[in-house]
C-alpha positions as CSV (number, residue, x, y, z in Angstrom):
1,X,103.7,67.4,81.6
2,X,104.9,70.9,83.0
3,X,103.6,72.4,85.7
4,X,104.4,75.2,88.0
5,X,103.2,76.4,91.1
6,X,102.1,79.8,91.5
7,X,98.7,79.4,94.1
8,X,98.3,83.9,94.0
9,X,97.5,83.5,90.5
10,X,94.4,81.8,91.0
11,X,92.8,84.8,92.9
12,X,93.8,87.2,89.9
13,X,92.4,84.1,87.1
14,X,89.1,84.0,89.2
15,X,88.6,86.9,90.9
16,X,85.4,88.3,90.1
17,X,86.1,91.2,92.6
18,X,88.6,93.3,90.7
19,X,88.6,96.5,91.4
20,X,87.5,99.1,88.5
21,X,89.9,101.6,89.2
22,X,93.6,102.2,88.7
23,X,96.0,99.8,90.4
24,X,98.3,102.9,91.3
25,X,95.7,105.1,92.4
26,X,94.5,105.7,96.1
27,X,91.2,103.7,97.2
28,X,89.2,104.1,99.7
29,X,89.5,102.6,102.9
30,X,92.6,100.3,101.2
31,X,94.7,97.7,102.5
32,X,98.3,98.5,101.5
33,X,99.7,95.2,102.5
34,X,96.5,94.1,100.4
35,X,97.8,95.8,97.4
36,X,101.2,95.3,98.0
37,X,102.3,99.0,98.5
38,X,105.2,99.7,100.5
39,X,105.6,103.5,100.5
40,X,102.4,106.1,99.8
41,X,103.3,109.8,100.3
42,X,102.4,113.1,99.4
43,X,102.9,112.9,95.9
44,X,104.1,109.3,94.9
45,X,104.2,105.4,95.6
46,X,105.6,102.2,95.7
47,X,104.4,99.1,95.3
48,X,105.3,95.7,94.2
49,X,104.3,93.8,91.2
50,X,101.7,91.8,92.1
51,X,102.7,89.3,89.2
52,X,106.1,89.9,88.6
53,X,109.4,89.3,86.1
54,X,111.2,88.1,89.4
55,X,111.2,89.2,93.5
56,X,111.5,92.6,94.1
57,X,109.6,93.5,90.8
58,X,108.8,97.3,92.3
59,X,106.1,99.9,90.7
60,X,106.6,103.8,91.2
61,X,104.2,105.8,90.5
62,X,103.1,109.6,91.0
63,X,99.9,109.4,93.0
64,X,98.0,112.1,90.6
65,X,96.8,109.9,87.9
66,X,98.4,111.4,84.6
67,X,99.5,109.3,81.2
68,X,103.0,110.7,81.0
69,X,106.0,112.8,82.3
70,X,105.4,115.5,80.7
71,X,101.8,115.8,82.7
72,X,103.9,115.8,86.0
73,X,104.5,119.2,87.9
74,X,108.5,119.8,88.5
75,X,107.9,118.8,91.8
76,X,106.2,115.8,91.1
77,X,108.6,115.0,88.7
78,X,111.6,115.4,91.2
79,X,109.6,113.4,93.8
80,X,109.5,110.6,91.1
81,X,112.8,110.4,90.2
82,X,113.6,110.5,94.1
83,X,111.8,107.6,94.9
84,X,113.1,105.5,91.9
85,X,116.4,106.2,93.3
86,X,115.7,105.6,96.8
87,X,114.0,102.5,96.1
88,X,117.2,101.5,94.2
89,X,118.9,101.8,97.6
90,X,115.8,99.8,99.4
91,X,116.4,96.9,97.0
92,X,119.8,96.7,97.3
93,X,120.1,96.6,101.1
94,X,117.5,93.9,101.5
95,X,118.0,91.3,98.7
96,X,121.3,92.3,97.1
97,X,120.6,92.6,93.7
98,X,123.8,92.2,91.4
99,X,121.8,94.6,88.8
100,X,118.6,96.0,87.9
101,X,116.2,97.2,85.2
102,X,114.8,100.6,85.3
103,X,112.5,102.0,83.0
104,X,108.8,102.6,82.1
105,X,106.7,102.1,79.1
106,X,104.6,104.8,77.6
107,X,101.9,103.8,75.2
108,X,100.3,100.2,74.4
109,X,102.7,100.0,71.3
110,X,105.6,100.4,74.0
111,X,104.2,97.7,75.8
112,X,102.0,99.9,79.0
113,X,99.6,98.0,80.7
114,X,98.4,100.6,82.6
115,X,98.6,103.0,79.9
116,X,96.4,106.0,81.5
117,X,99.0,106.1,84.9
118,X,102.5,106.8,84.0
119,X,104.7,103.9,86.5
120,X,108.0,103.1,86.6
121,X,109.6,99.4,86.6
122,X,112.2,98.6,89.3
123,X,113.3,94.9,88.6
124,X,116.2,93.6,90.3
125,X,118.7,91.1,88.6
126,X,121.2,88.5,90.1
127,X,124.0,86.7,87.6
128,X,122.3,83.5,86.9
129,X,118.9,84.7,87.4
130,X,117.8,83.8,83.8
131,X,117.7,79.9,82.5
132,X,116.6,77.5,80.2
133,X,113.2,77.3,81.9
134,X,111.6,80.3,80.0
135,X,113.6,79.8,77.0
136,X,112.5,76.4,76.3
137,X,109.3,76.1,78.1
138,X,107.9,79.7,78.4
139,X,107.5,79.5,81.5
140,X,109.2,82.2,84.1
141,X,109.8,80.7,87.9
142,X,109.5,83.3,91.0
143,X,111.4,81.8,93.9
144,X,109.5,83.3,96.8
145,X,106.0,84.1,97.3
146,X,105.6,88.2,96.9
147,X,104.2,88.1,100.6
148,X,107.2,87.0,101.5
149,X,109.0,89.2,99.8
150,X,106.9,92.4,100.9
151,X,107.8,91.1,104.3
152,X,111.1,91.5,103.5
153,X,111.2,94.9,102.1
154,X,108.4,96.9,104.2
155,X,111.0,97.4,107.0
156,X,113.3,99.0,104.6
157,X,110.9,101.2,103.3
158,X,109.2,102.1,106.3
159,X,112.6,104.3,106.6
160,X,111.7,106.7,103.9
161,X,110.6,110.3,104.6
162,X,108.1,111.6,102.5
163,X,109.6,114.5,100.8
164,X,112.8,112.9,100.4
């Protein structure tokens, strides 16, 4: 018998209360440690993955809801791209990647889940961090809850300037 333990799962399985509108857009009255953002400015935000590929999983995103770049304004692209680097930086200061995927997906077909809000993936990668676990059993181990782990990066981002 496999099992794994992943308790914040259950809240997404039976969660009756999901909200109808985009994950990357502003809400009212929201809880960003709720959601799991870490940086909302001006024109863009970060948050984490709520059901990651491993810690530190990070989402960027402009805040104007739009399906690709090239529905971004120059300066909204240049904020976007600015953020992806700088939480780059975040990331390796707090957890000390050895590596990291970058990249986003545009269109179903090119696997976008969110498909109508154009977001970057930030996934950080250490030697060693893949195994036989998902190979042979499908299954895909997170280490440390992701409330931990947005306690561990919210100081770092709290640093950034919007603007930046």
């Amino acid at each position: 018998m496999k099992q794994l333990w992943a308790p914040w799962r259950m809240e997404y399985i039976l969660g009756e209360d999901k909200p109808a509108g985009c994950i990357f857009c502003p809400w009212p009255d929201e809880d960003l440690q709720a959601r799991l953002i870490l940086f909302s400015g001006r024109l863009t935000r970060i948050m984490m993955n709520k059901f990651p590929y491993i810690n530190g999983h990070l989402l960027v995103s402009p805040l104007r809801h739009v399906p690709g770049l090239i529905d971004l304004t120059p300066e909204e692209l240049l904020d976007l791209m600015l953020k992806v680097r700088q939480s780059l930086e975040m990331l390796k200061k707090a957890m000390n990647p050895h590596g990291f995927n970058v990249g986003l997906n545009l269109g179903v077909v090119a696997g976008a889940g969110v498909e109508s809000h154009v977001h970057f993936h930030i996934v950080p990668r250490w030697q060693g961090d893949t195994n036989f676990v998902p190979v042979f059993a499908e299954v895909r181990v997170i280490p440390e809850h992701f409330q931990a782990t947005y306690q561990k990066l919210l100081p770092y981002f709290r640093e950034l300037a919007d603007g930046d």
